[in-house]
Phi, psi and omega in degrees: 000335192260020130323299177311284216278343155321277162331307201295304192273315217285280167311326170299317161303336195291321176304341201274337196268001178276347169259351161044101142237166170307322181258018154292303178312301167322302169329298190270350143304335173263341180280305183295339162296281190301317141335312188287306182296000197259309181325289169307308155316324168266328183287329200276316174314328234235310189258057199248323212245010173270154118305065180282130154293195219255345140282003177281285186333298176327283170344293196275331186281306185304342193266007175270318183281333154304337174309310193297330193284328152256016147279022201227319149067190149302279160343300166310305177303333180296324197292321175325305204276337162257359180326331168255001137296303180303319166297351174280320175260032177249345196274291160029266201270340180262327178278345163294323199222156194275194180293359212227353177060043153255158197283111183269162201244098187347022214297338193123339208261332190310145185235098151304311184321301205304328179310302188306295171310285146000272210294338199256327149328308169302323194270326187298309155299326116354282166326289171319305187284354173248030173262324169214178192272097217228061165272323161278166159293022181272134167293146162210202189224027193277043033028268183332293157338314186283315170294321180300307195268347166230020166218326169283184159284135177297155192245123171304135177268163151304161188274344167234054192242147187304182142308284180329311201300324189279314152218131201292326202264017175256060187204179196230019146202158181281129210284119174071014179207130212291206192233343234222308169282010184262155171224314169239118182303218180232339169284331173282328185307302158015254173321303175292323177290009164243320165312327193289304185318262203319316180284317159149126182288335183287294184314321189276329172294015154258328183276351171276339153324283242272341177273333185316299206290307206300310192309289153002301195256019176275336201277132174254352182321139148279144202281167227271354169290305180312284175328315170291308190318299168317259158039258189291291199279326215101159207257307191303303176284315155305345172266328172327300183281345168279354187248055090229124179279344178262001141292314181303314201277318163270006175255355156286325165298319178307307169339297214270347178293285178310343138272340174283302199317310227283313171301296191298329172288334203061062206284316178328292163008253169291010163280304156331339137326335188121142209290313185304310182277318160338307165295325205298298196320306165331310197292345171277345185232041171255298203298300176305352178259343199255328164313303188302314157305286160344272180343288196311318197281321192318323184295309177312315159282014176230328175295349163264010187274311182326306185283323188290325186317293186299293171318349168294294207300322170295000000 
């Protein structure tokens, strides 16, 4: 019979406890209850025809039913023992994919933050039902802890608030629940929930990659130097200069001409004066300035010619 009531138990807890809800524990109290008595209910049936006293009987009914209890577990502690797998593929499986369980697709319209909160609520409840063993009917408040200290915002504390007080997950047990019913403290709970974070955090920055890159090629605009370049020149004349380059290369000289002018006249300047006297003042120093450039490049391009001569002559 404790073969039986094994079978009986051990996948249906596992299913129950892989689906983590607030009505996962209440489940497997009613599943262990109604086994352990069909179990029981056949063992009683079974020694009906020994002569057993009646303490024996006792005996053999109560150790079938600690069997159902510590198979159950047993069970828990394994699932225990795997709790940052699972919280990884419940975050997954809820940021991947929508309410229709289809694979979702980055377009841009998506509120990751809100997705990212959702899936990380989920892996957090998850936590919570496998942090101790709630096979009685005692309450506790390891929910709450959890959700306050890892998923909502921290609320600022006072300066004369304990540690505990400061943070809740800074104890090596749970508030109402024995040492004996713990399976994850509230410092691994920690712990695990920043390994979890931390793991990934890399799926939701590929999904914000993927909506930036989508927002992109969704934009057909050209970026806004082109457009002023279009704009100024034409649509016709701006693809002219990008299919010849040796149109770019004199309007970069012209650029550098046309700053040096812009420097050497001091047009700011002489603007300040007044618009009318400004121009007189150009037009007398636009020429002579523009000789003077000259003049510098020429000097310029002859001063390495100068040393190869005197050395040829030597």
């Amino acid at each position: 019979y404790e073969g039986k009531l094994t079978k009986a138990l051990a996948e249906p807890v596992e299913a129950l406890l892989d689906s983590a809800s607030e009505d996962t524990w209440p489940a497997i109290r009613k599943l262990l209850q109604r086994e352990t008595k069909a179990a029981v209910s056949g063992l009683e049936s079974a020694i009906s025809t020994f002569e057993l006293d009646e303490a024996t009987e006792k005996e053999l009914l109560l150790r079938l039913e600690n069997h159902g209890r510590s198979v159950v577990e047993s069970k828990a502690r394994e699932e225990a023992a795997r709790i940052l797998i699972r919280m990884k593929d419940r975050f997954s499986t809820l940021f991947s994919r929508d309410a229709d369980s289809m694979p979702r697709v980055w377009t841009g319209k998506e509120d990751i933050k809100a997705i990212t909160k959702t899936a990380r609520s989920a892996s957090m409840k998850l936590l919570s039902t496998m942090a101790a063993i709630r096979l009685d009917e005692d309450g506790d408040n390891i929910d709450t802890t959890l959700s306050l200290a890892l998923v909502d915002a921290a609320k600022p504390g006072t300066t004369d608030r304990s540690i505990q007080s400061l943070d809740p997950l800074a104890s090596s047990s749970w508030e109402r629940v024995p040492e004996e019913r713990t399976l994850i403290s509230p410092v691994q709970c920690k712990s695990l929930w920043r390994q979890f974070k931390a793991e990934t955090e890399y799926t939701v920055t590929q999904a914000i990659a993927a909506q930036e890159a989508n927002k992109r090629n969704n934009n057909w605009l050209p970026p806004p130097w082109a457009l002023a370049a279009m704009a100024v020149l034409g649509f016709n004349e701006f693809m002219t200069l990008l299919r010849n380059p040796f149109y770019l290369a004199v309007m970069f000289v012209v650029f550098l001409v046309g700053k040096a002018m812009w420097v050497q006249l001091d047009i700011a300047n002489e603007f300040r004066n007044g618009f009318l006297p400004a121009l007189l003042s150009l037009s007398t120093k636009f020429v002579p300035t523009i000789m003077n450039i000259l003049k510098r490049l020429a000097d310029e391009g002859a001063a390495p010619a100068a040393p190869e001569r005197q050395r040829e002559t030597e």
